[in-house]
C-alpha positions as CSV (number, residue, x, y, z in Angstrom):
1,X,-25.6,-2.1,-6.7
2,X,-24.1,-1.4,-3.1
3,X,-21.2,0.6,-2.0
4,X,-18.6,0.2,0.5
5,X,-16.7,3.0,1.5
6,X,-13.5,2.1,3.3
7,X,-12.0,4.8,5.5
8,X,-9.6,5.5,8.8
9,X,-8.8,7.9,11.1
10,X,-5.2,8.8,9.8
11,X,-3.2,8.7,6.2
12,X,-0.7,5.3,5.1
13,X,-2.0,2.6,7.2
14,X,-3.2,0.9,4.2
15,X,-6.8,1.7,3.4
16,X,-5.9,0.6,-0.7
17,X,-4.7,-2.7,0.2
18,X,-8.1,-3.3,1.7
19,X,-9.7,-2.0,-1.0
20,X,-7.6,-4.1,-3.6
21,X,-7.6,-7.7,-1.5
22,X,-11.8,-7.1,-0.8
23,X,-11.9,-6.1,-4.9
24,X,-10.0,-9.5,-5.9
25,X,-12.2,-11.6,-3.7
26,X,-15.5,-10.1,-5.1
27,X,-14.1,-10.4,-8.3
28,X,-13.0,-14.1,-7.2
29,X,-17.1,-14.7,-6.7
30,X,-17.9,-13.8,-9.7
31,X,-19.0,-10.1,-8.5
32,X,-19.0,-7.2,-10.7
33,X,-16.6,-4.6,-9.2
34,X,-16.0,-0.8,-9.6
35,X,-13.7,1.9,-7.8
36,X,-14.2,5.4,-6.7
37,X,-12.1,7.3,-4.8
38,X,-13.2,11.3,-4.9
39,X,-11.0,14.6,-4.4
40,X,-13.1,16.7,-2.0
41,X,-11.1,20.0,-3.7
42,X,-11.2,22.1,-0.7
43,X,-10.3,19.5,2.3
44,X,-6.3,18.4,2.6
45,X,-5.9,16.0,0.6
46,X,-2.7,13.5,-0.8
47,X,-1.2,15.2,-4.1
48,X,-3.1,14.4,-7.1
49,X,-0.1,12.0,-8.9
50,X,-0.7,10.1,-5.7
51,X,-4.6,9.5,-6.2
52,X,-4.0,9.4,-9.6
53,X,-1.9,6.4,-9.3
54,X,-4.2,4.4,-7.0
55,X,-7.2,4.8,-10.2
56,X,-4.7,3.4,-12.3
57,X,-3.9,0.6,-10.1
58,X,-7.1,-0.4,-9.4
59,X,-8.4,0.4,-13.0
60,X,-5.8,-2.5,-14.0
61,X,-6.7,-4.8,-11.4
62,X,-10.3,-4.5,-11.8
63,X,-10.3,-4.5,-15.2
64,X,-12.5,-1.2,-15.3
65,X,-13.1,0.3,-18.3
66,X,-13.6,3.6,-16.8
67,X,-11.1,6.5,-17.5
68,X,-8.9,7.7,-14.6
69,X,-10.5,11.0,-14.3
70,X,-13.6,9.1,-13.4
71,X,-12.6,7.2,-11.0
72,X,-10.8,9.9,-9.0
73,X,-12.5,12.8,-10.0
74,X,-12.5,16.4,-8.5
75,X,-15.4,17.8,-6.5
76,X,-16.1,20.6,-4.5
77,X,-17.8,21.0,-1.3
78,X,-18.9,24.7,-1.6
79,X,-22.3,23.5,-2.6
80,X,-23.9,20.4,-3.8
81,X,-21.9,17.8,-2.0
82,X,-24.5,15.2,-1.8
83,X,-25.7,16.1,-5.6
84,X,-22.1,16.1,-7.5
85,X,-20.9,13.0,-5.3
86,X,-23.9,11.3,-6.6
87,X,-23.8,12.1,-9.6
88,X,-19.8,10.9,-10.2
89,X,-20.3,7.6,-8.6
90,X,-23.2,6.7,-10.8
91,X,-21.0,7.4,-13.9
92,X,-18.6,4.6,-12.6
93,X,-21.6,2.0,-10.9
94,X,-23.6,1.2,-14.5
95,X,-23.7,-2.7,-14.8
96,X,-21.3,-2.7,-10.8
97,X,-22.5,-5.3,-8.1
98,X,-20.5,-3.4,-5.3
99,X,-18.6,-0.2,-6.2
100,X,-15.5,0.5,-3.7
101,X,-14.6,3.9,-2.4
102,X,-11.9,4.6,-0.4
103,X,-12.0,7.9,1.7
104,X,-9.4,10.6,1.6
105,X,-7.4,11.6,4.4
106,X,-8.6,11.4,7.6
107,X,-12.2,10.5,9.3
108,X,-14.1,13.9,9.0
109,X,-17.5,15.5,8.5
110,X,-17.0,15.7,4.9
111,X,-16.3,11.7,4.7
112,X,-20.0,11.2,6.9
113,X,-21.9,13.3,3.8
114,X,-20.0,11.3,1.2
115,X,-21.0,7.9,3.1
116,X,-24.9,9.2,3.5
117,X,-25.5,10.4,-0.2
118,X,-24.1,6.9,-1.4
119,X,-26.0,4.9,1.4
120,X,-22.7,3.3,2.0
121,X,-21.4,0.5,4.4
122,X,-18.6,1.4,6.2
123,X,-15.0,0.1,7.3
124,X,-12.5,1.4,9.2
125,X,-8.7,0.5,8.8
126,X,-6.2,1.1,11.2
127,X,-2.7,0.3,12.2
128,X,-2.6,-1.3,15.6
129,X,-1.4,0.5,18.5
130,X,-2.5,0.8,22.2
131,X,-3.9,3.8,21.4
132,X,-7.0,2.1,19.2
133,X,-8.2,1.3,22.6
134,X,-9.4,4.2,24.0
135,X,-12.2,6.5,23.1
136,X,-11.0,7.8,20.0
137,X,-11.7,5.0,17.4
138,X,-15.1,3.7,19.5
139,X,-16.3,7.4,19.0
140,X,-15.5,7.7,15.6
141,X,-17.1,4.5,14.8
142,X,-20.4,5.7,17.1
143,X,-20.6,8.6,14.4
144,X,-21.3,6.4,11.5
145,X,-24.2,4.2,13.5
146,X,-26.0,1.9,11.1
147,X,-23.3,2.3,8.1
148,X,-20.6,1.2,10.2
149,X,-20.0,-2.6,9.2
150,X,-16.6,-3.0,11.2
151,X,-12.8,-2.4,12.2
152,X,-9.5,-3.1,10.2
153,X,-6.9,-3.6,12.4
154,X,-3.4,-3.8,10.0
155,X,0.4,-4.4,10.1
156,X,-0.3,-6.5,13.9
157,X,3.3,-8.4,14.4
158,X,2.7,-12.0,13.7
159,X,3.7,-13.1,17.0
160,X,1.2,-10.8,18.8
161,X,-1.6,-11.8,16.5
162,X,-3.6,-14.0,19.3
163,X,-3.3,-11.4,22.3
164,X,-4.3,-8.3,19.9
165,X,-6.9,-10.5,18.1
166,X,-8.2,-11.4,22.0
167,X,-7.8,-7.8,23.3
168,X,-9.5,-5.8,20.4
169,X,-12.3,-8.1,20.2
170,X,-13.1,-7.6,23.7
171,X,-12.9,-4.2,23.5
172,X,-15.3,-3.4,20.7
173,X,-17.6,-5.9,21.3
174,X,-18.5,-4.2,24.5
175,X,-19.2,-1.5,22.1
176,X,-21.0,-3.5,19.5
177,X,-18.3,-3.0,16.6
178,X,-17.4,-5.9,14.3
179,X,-13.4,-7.0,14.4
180,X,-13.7,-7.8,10.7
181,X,-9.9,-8.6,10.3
182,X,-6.4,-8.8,12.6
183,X,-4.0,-8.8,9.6
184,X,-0.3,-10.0,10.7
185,X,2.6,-7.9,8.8
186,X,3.9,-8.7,5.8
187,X,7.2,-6.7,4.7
188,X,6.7,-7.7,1.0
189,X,3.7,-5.0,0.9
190,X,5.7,-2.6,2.1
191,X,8.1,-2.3,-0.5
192,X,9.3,-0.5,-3.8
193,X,10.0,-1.2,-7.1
194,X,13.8,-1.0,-8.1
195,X,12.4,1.6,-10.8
196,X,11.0,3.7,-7.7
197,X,13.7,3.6,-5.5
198,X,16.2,5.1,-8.5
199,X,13.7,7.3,-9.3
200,X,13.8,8.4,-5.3
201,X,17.5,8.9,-5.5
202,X,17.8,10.4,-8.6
203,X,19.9,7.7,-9.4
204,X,21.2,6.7,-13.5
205,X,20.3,2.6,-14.3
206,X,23.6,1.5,-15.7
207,X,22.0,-1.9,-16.1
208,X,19.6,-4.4,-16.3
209,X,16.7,-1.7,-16.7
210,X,14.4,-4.7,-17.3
211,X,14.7,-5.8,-14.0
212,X,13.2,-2.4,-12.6
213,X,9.9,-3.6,-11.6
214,X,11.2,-6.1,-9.1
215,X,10.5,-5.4,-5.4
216,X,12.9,-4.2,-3.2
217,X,12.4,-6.0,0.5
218,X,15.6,-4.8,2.4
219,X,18.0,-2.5,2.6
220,X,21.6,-2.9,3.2
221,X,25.2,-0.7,3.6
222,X,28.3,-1.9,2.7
223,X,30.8,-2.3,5.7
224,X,33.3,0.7,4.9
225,X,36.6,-1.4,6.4
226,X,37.7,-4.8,5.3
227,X,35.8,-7.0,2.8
228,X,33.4,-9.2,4.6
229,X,31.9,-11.0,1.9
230,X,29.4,-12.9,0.5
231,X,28.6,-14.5,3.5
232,X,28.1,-11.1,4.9
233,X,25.4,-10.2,2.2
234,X,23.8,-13.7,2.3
235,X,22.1,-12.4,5.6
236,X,19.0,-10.5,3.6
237,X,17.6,-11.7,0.7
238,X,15.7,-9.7,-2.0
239,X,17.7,-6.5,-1.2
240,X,19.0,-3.4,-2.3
241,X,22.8,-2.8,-1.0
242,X,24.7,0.7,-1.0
243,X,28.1,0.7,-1.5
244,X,31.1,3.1,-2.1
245,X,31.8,3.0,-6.4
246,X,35.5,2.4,-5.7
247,X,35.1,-0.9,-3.7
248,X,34.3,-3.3,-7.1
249,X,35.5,-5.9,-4.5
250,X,32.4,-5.6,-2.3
251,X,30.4,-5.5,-5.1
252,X,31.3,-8.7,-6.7
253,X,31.0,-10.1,-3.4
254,X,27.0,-8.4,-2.8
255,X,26.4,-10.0,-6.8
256,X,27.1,-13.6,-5.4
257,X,24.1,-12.8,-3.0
258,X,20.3,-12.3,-2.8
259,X,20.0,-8.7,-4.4
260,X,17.4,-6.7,-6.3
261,X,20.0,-3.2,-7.3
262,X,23.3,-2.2,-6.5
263,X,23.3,1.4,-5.4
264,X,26.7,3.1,-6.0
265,X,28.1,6.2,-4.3
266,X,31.0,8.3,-5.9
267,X,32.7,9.4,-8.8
268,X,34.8,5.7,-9.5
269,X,33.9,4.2,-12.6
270,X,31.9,1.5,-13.1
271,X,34.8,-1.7,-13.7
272,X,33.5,-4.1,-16.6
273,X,33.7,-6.9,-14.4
274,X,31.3,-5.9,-12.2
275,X,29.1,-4.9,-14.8
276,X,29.5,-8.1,-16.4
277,X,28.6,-10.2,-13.7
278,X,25.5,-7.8,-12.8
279,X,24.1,-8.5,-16.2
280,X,24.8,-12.1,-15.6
281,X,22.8,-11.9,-12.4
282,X,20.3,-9.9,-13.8
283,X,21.2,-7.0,-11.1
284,X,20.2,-3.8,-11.7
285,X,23.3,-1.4,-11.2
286,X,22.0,2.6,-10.0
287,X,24.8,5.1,-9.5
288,X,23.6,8.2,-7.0
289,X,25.0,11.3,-6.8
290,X,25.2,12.0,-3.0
291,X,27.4,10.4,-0.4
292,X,26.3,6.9,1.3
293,X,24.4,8.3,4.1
294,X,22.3,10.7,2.0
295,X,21.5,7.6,0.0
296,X,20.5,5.3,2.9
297,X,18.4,8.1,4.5
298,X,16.6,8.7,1.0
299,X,15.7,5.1,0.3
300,X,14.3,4.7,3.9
301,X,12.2,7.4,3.5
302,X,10.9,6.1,0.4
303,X,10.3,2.7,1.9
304,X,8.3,4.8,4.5
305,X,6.2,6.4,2.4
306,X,5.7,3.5,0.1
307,X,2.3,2.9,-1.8
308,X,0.1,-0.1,-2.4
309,X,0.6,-0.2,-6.1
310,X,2.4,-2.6,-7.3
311,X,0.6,-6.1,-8.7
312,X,3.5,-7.8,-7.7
313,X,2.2,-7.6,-3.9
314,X,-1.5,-9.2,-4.6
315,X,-0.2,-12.4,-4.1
316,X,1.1,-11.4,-0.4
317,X,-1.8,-9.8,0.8
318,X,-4.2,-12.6,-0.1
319,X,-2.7,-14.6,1.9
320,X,-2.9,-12.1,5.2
321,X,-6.6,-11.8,3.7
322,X,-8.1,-14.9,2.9
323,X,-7.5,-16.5,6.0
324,X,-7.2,-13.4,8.6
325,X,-10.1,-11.0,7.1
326,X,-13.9,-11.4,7.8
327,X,-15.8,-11.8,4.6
328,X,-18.5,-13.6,5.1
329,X,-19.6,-10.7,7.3
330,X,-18.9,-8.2,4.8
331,X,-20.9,-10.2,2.2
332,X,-24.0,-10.0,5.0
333,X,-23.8,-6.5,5.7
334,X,-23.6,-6.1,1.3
335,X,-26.6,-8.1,1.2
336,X,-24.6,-10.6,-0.8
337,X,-25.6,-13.0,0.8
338,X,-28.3,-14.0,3.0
């Protein structure tokens, strides 16, 4: 059994993605896979519904048989570290090929101990930015030596992909650290379920609550002057689109359109025929509370902060994986291969 323990220098730049699309390809081989991802108790850490949800996700996509609790358990670093980190991985590695941890938070001294008691190989992921080539990265890299297998660098614009790819590899190759993927965007891992979004808003589902795990892509307002139509709406597909409750005309008209929810704002009731033709569509309607822009500014934020947890999304990031991601040099530095 080996471990890879998949880390970064800051929170959200997609460090359970990687562990999910490297999982589905192991699994894809025929590998034996398990997941742990530890709650160092006294370091800051994500919210424990957060990490909680990310064992569940990968406890349904792995097929582990593990509890939840096991996967994401609770340790302190007062004493013991090396001792009670063993000890909790082991309880999810029996009968594993390559057991996946993903590191909490940021890079720190803690996350070196974690990686030396489990002899683990390491990645880093990172969003790409200018800044990933200075010192900062190289040094934290430097500080894992040997268990350093190589960089992530994530959510690269798909038109920038050759310079960045060119640029980066330069860069750390001076330094001797693997590029092991350039991955382009892709907007449809950045999204929320319907569910999540009126969940966000503390909106009511008037309809079509079986359509609440679809993913939401875009986000659109509806104009507040004269009706512009369908052909107005067609402009983003797979959407969700906020609109005043007393304009049913711009509703009917966002229904002929691409749309994952209707998002209504006021005290107007609901008219039949809009309801009708949602249910036709398969449209799920959400009436908020708040006025429009409270709305809009809600749902971005929840787009934001939006987690890797949906199956829905596996699809999409196997193919920025399979063709933009490194793993026969993973499979090396795993002795998976020879």
């Amino acid at each position: 059994m080996v471990v890879l323990y998949v880390t970064s220098l800051q929170r959200g730049v997609g460090k359970t993605a990687i562990c999910a699309g490297i999982g589905k390809h192991l699994l894809g081989d025929g590998k034996k896979i398990g997941f742990f991802k530890p709650l160092i108790a006294d370091t800051k850490q994500p919210p424990i519904e957060d990490i909680d949800s990310d064992a569940v996700f990968m406890k349904q996509i792995f097929a582990l048989e593990e509890p939840v609790d096991c996967l994401c358990p609770v340790i302190s670093d007062e004493s013991n570290l090396t001792s009670r980190i063993k000890e909790a991985c082991a309880a999810v590695s029996q009968g594993k090929d390559v057991v996946i941890v993903e590191g909490l938070g940021e890079l720190s001294q803690t996350g070196r101990q974690v990686v030396e008691a489990l002899g683990a190989r390491v990645i880093i992921v990172e969003n790409y930015s200018k800044v990933l080539l200075g010192a900062r990265i190289t040094n934290s890299c430097n500080d894992f030596g040997d268990y350093l297998l190589g960089v992530v660098l994530n959510r690269v614009p798909r038109s920038q992909l050759d310079r960045v790819h060119g640029e980066v590899s330069t860069h750390f190759g001076e330094s001797g650290i693997n590029i092991l993927g350039v991955l382009p965007e892709n907007r449809l891992l950045f999204t929320l379920t319907v569910a999540e979004l009126a969940e966000h808003i503390q909106g009511e589902v008037l309809s079509c609550a079986d359509q609440s795990a679809e993913l939401v892509e875009n986000l659109m307002l509806g104009a507040m002057g004269v009706d512009p139509g369908p052909q107005y709406f067609s402009r983003r597909a797979n959407k969700a689109v906020v609109i005043r409750s007393e304009r049913p005309d711009m509703q009917l008209a966002v229904l002929e359109t691409s749309t994952r929810c209707l998002v209504l704002s006021g005290n107007t009731a609901l008219i039949p025929d809009v309801l009708s033709r949602a249910e036709d569509k398969k449209v799920p309607v959400i009436l908020a509370k708040e006025d429009v822009a409270i709305i809009v500014a809600s749902i971005e934020d929840a787009l934001n902060k939006t987690r890797f947890n949906q199956e829905k999304k596996l699809p999409g990031l196997t193919e920025i994986m399979e063709p933009h991601f490194n793993f026969q040099v993973v499979y090396q530095g795993l002795g998976l291969i020879a």
